[in-house]
Chimera marker file (.cmm) of the C-alpha trace (Angstrom):
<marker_set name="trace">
<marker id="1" x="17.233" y="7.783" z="-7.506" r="1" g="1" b="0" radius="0.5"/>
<marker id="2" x="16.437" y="9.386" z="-3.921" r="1" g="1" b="0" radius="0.5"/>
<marker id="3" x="17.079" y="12.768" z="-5.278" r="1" g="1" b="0" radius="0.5"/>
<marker id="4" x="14.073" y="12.340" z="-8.223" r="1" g="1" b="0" radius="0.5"/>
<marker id="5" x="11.605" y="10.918" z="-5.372" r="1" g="1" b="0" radius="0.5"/>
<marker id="6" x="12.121" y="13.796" z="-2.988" r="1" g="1" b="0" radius="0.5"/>
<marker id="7" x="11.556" y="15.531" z="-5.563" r="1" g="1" b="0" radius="0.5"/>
<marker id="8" x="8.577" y="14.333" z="-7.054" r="1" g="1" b="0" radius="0.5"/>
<marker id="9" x="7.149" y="13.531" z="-3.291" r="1" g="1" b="0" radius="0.5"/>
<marker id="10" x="8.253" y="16.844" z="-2.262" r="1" g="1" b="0" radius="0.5"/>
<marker id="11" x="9.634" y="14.821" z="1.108" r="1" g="1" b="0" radius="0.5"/>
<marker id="12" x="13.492" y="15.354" z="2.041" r="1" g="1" b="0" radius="0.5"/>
<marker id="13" x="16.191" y="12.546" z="1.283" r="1" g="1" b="0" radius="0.5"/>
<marker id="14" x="16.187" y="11.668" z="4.464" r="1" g="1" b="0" radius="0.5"/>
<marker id="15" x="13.036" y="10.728" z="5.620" r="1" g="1" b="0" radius="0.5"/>
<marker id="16" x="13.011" y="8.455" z="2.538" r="1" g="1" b="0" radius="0.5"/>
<marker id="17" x="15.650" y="6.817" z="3.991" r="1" g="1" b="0" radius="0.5"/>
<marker id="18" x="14.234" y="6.751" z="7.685" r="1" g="1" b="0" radius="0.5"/>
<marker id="19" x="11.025" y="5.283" z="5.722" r="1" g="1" b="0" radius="0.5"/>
<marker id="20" x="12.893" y="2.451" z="4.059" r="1" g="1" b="0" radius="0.5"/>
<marker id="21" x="15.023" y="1.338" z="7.753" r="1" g="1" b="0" radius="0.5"/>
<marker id="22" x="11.110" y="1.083" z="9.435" r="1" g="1" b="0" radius="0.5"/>
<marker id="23" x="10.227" y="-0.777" z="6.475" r="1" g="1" b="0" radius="0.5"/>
<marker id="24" x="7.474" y="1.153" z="4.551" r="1" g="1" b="0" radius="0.5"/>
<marker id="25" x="8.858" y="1.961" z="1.714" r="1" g="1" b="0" radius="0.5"/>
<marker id="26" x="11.445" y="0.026" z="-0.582" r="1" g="1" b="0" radius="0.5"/>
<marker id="27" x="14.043" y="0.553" z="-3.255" r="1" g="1" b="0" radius="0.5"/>
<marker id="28" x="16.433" y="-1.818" z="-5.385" r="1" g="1" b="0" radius="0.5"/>
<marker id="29" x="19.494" y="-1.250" z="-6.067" r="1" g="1" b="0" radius="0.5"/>
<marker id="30" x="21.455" y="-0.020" z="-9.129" r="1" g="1" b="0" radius="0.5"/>
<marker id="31" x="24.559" y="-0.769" z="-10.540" r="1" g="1" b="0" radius="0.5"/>
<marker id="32" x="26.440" y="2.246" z="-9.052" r="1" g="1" b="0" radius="0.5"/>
<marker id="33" x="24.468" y="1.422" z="-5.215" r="1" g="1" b="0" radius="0.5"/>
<marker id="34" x="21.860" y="4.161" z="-6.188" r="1" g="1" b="0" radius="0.5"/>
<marker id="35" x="18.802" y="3.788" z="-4.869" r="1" g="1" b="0" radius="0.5"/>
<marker id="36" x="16.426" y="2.659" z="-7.316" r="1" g="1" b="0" radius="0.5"/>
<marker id="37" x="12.370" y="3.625" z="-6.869" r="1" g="1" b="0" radius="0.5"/>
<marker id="38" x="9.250" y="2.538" z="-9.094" r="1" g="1" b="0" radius="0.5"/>
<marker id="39" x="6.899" y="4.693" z="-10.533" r="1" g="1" b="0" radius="0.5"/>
<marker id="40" x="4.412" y="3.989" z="-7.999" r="1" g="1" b="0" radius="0.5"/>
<marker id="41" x="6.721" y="5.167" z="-5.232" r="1" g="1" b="0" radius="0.5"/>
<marker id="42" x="5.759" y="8.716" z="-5.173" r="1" g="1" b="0" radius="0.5"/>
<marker id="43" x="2.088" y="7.429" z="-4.100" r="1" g="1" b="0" radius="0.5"/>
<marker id="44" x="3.773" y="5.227" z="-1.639" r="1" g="1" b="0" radius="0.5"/>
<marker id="45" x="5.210" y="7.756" z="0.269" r="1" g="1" b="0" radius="0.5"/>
<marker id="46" x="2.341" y="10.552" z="0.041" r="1" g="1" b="0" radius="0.5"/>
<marker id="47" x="0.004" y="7.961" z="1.251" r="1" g="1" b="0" radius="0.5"/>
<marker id="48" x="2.589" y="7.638" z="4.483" r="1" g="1" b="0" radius="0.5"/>
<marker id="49" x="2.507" y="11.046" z="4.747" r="1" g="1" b="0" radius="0.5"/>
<marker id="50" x="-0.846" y="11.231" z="5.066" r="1" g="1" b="0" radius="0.5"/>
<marker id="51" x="-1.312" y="8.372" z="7.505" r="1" g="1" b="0" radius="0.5"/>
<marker id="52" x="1.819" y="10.001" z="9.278" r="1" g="1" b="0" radius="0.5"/>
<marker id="53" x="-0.195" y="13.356" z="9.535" r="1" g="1" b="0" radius="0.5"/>
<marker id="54" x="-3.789" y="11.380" z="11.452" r="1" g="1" b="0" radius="0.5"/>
<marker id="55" x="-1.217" y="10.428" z="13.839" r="1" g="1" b="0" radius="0.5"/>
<marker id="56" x="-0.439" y="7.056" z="12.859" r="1" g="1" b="0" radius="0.5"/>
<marker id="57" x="3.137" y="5.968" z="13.808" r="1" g="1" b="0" radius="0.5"/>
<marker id="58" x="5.155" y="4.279" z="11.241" r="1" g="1" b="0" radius="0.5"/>
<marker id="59" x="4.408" y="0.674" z="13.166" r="1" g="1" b="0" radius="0.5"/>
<marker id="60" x="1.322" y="0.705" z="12.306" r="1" g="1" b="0" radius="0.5"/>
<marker id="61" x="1.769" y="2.432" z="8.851" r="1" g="1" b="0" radius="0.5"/>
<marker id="62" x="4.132" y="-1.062" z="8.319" r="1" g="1" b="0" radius="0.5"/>
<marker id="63" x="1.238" y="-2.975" z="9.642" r="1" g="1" b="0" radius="0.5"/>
<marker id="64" x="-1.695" y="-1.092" z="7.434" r="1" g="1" b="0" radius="0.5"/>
<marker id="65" x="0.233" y="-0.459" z="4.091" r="1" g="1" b="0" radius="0.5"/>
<marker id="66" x="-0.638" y="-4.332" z="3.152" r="1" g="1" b="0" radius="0.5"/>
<marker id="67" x="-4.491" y="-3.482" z="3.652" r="1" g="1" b="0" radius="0.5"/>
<marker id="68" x="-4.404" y="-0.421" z="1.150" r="1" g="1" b="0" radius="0.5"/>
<marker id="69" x="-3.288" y="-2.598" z="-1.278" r="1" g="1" b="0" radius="0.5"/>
<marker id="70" x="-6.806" y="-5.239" z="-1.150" r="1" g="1" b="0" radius="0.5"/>
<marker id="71" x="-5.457" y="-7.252" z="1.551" r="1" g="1" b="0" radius="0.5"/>
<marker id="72" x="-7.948" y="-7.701" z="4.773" r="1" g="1" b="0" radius="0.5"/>
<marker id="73" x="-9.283" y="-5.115" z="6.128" r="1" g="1" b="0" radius="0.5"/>
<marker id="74" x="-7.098" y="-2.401" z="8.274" r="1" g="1" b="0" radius="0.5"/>
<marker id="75" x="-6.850" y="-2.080" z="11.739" r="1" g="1" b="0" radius="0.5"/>
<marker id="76" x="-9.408" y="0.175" z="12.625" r="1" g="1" b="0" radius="0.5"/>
<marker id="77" x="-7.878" y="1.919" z="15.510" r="1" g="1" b="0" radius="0.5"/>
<marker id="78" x="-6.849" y="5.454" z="13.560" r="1" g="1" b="0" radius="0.5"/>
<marker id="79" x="-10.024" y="4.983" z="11.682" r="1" g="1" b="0" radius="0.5"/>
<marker id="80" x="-12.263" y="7.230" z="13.446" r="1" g="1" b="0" radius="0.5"/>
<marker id="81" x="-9.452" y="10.273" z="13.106" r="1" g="1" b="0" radius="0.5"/>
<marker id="82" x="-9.171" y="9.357" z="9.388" r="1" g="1" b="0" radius="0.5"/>
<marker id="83" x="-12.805" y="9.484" z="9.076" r="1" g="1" b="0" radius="0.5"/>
<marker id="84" x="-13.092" y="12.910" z="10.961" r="1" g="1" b="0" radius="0.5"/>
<marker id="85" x="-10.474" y="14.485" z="9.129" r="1" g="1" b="0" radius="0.5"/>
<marker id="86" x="-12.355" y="13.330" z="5.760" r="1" g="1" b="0" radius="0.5"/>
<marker id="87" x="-15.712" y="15.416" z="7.129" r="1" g="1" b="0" radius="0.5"/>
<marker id="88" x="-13.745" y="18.405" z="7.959" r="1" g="1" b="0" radius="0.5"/>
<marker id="89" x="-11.955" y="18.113" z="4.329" r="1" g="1" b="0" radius="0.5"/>
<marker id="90" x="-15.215" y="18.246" z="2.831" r="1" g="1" b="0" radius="0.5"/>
<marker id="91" x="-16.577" y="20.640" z="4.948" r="1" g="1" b="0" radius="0.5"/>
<marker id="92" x="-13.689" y="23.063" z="4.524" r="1" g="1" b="0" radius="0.5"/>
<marker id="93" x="-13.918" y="22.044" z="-0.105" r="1" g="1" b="0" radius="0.5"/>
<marker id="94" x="-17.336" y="23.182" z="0.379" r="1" g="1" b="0" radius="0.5"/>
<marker id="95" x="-17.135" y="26.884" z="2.603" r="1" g="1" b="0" radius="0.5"/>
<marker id="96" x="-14.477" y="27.520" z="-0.230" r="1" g="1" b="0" radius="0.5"/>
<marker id="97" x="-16.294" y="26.384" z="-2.965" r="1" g="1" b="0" radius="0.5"/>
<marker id="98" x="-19.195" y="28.614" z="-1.789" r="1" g="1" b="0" radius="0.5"/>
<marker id="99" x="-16.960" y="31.192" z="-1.061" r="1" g="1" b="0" radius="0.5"/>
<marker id="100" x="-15.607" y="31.276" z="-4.594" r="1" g="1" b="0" radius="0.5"/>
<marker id="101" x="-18.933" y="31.207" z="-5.735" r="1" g="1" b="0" radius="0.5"/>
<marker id="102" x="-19.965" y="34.520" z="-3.960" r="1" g="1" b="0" radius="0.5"/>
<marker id="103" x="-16.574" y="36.029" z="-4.747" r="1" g="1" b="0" radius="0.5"/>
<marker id="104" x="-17.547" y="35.523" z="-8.420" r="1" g="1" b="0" radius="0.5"/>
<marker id="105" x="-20.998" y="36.911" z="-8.150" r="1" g="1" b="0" radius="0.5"/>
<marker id="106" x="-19.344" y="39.881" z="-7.186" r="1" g="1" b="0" radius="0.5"/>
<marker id="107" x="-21.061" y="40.108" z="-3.806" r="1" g="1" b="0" radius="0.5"/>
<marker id="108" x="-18.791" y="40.722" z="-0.422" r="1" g="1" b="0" radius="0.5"/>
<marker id="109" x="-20.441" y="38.119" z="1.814" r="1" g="1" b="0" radius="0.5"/>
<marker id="110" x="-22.717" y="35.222" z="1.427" r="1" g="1" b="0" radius="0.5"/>
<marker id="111" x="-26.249" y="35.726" z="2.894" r="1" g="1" b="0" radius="0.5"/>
<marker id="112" x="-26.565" y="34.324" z="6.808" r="1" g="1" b="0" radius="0.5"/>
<marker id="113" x="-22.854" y="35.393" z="7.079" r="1" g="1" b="0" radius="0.5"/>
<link id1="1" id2="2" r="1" g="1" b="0" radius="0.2"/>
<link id1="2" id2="3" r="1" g="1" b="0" radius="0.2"/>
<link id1="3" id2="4" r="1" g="1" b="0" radius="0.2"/>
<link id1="4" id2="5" r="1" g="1" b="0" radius="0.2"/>
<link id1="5" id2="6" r="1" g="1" b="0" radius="0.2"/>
<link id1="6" id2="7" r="1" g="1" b="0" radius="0.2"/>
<link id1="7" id2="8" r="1" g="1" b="0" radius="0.2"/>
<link id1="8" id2="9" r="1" g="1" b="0" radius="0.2"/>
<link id1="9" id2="10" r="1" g="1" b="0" radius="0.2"/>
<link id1="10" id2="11" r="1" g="1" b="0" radius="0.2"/>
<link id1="11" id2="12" r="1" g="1" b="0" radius="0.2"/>
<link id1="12" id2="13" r="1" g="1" b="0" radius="0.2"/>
<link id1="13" id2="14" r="1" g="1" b="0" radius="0.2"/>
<link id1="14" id2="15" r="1" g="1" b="0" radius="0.2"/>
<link id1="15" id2="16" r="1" g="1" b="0" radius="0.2"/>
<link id1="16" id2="17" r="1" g="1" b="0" radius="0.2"/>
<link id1="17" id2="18" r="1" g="1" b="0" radius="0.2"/>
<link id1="18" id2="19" r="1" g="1" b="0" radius="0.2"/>
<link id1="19" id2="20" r="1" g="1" b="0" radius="0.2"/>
<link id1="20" id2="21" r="1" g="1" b="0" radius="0.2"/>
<link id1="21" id2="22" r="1" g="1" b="0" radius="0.2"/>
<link id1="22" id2="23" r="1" g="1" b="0" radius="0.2"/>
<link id1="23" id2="24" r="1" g="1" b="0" radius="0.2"/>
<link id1="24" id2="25" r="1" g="1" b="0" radius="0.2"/>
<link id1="25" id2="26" r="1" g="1" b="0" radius="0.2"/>
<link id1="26" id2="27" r="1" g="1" b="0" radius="0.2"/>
<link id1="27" id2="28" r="1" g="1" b="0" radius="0.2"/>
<link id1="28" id2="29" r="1" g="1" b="0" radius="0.2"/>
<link id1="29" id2="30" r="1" g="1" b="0" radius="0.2"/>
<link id1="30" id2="31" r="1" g="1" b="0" radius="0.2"/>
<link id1="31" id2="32" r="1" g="1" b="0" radius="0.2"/>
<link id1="32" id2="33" r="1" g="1" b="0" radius="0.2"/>
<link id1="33" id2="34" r="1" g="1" b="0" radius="0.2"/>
<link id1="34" id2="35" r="1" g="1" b="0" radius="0.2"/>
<link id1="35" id2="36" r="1" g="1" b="0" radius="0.2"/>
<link id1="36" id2="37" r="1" g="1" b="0" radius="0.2"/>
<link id1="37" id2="38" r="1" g="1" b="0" radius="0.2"/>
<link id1="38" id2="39" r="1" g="1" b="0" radius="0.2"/>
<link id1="39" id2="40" r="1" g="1" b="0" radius="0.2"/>
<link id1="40" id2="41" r="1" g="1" b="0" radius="0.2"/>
<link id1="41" id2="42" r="1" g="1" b="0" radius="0.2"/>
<link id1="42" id2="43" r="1" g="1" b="0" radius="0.2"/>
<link id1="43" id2="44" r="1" g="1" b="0" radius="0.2"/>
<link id1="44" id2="45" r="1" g="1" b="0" radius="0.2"/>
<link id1="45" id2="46" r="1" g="1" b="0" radius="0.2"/>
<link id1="46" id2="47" r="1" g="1" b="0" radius="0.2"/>
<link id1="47" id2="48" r="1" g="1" b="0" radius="0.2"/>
<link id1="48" id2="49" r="1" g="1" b="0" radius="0.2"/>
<link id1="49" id2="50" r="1" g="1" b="0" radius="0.2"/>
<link id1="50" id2="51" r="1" g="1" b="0" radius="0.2"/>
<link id1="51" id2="52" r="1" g="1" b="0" radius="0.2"/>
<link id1="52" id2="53" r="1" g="1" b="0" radius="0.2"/>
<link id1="53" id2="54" r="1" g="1" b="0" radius="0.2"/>
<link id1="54" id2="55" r="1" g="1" b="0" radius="0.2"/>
<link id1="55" id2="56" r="1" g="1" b="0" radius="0.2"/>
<link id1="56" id2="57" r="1" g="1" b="0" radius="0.2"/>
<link id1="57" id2="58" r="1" g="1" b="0" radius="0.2"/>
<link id1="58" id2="59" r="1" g="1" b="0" radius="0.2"/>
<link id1="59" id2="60" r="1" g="1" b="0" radius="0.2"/>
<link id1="60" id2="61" r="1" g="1" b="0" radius="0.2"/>
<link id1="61" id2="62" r="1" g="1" b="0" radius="0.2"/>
<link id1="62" id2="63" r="1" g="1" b="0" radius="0.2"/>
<link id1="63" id2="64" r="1" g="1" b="0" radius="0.2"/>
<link id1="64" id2="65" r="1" g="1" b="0" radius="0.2"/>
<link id1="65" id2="66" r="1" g="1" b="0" radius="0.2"/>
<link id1="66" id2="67" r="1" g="1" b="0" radius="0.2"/>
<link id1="67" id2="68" r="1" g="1" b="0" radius="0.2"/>
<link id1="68" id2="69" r="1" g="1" b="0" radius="0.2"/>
<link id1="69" id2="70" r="1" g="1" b="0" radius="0.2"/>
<link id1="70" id2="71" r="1" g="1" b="0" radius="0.2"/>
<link id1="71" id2="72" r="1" g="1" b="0" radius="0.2"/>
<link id1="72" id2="73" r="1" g="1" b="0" radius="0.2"/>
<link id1="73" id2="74" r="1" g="1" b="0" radius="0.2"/>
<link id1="74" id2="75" r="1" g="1" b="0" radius="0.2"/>
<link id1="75" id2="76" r="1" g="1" b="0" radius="0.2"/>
<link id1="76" id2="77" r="1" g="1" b="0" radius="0.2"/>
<link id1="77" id2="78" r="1" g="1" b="0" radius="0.2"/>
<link id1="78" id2="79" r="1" g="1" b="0" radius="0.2"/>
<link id1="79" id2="80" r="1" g="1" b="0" radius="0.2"/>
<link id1="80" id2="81" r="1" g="1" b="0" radius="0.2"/>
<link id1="81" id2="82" r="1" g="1" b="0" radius="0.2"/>
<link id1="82" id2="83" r="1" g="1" b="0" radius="0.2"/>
<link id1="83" id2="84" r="1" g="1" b="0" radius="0.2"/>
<link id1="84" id2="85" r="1" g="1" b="0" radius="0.2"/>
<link id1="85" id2="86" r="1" g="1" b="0" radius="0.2"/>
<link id1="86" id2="87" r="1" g="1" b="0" radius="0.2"/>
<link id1="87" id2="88" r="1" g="1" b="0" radius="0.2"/>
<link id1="88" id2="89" r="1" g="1" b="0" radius="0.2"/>
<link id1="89" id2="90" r="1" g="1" b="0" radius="0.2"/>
<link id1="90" id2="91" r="1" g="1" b="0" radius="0.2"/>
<link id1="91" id2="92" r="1" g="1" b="0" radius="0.2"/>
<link id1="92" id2="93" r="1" g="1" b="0" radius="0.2"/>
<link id1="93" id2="94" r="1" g="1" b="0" radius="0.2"/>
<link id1="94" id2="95" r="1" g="1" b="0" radius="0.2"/>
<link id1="95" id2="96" r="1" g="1" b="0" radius="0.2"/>
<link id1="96" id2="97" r="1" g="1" b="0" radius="0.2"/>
<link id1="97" id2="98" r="1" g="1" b="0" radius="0.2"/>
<link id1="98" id2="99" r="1" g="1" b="0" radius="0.2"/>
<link id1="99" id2="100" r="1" g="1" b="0" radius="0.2"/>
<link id1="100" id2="101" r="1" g="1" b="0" radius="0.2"/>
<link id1="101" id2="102" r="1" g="1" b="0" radius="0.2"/>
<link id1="102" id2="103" r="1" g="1" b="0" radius="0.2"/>
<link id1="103" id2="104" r="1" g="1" b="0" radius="0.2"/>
<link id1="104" id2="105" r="1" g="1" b="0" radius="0.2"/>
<link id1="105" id2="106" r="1" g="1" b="0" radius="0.2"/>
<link id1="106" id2="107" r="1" g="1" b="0" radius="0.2"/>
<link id1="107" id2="108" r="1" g="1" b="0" radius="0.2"/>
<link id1="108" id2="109" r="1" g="1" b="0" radius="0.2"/>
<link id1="109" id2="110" r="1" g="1" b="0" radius="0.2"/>
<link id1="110" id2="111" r="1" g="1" b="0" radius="0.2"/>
<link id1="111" id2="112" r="1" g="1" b="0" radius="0.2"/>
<link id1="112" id2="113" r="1" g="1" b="0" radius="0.2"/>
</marker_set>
């Protein structure tokens, strides 16, 4: 049901709906009309969220999903921001991870700070 994936995807109702009218993400139907979702739905739409959040618009999210599932390769024109924002990630996993680490030494500051 819509209810369990906002839920679970932590996305609202109705930008599941909005999601299934531009045709990147789908349900069946049950019985009652419910909207029925797979397990792998929650992935579905977290991986639209993040393509939603490097500024892709849901046009080309329809156009790309097909790729991310071993078809040819994507269009790379959102590449480069996906790329960038996968260097800062790491950056910012490793400042905290050596932040933790000098947190748990018990000193205040790491050296060269």
């Amino acid at each position: 049901m819509i209810g369990e994936l906002a839920r679970r995807s932590g996305v609202p109702t109705r930008l599941l709906r909005y999601y299934e009218e531009q045709g990147i993400l789908s349900s069946s139907r049950d019985a009652n009309g419910y909207r029925a979702y797979g397990e792998s739905s929650v992935d579905r739409v977290l991986q639209i969220r993040e393509f939603l959040e490097t500024g892709m618009t849901t046009q080309i999210i329809r156009d790309m999903l097909p790729c991310s599932e071993g078809w040819p390769e994507p269009a790379t024109q959102n590449l480069t921001t996906v790329e960038r924002r996968t260097e800062t990630l790491a950056r910012n996993r490793d400042a905290i991870s050596s932040y933790l680490t000098t947190v748990e030494t018990g000193r205040t500051r790491p050296s060269g700070w």
